[in-house]
C-alpha positions in Angstrom: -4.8 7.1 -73.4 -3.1 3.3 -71.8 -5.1 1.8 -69.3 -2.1 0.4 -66.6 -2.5 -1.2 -63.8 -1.2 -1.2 -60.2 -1.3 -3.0 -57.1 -2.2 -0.7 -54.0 -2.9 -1.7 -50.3 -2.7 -5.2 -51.5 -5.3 -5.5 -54.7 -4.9 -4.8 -58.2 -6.3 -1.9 -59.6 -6.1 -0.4 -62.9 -6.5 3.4 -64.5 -6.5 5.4 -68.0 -4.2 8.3 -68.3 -2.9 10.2 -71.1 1.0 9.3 -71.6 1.6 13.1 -70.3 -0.1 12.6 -67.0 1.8 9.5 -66.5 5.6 11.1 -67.2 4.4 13.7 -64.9 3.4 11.5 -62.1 6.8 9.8 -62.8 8.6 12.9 -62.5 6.7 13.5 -59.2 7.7 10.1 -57.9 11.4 10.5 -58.7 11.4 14.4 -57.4 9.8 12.6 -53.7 12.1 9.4 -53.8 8.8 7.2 -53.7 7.3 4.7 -56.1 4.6 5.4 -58.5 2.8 2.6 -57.0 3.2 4.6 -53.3 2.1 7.8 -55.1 -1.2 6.1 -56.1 -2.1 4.8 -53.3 -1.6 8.2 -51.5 -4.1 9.6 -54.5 -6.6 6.7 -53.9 -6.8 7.5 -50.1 -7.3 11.0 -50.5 -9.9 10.8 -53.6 -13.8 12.1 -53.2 -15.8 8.7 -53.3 -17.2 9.4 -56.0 -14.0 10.7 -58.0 -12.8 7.8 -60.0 -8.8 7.0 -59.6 -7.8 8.3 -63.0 -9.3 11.2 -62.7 -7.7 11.9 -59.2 -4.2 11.3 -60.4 -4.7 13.8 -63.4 -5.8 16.5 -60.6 -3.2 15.4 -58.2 -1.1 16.1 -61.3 -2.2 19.2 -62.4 -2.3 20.6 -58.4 1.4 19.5 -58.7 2.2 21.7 -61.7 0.4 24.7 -60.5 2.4 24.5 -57.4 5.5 24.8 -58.7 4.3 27.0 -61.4 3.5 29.4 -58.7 6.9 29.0 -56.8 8.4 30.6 -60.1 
């Protein structure tokens, strides 16, 4: 797990994800023509309060993959 950080809406943030996680939220910016750092803010807005950010970008992730694991 790396802790990164990003700069959302303005402030610097930071959160741990596995290396996976991360390629995949790569691979989810590429796929939508955004930046990871646009991506993440989108995941911070539409987090529970009381979900931290890193785990809202590993659901966010894993909702991604069983999306299109469905569309198969």
């Amino acid at each position: 797990m790396k802790k990164r950080s990003v700069s959302i809406r303005g402030h610097r943030t930071s959160y741990s994800i596995e290396d996976a996680f991360q390629e995949e939220l790569n691979a989810i910016a590429l796929r939508e023509a955004k930046p990871v750092a646009r991506m993440i803010a989108r995941i911070d807005a539409a987090r529970q309060q009381d979900q931290n950010l890193s785990s809202a970008i590993r659901l966010f992730v894993l909702d991604d993959l069983r999306k299109r694991a469905r569309e198969i």
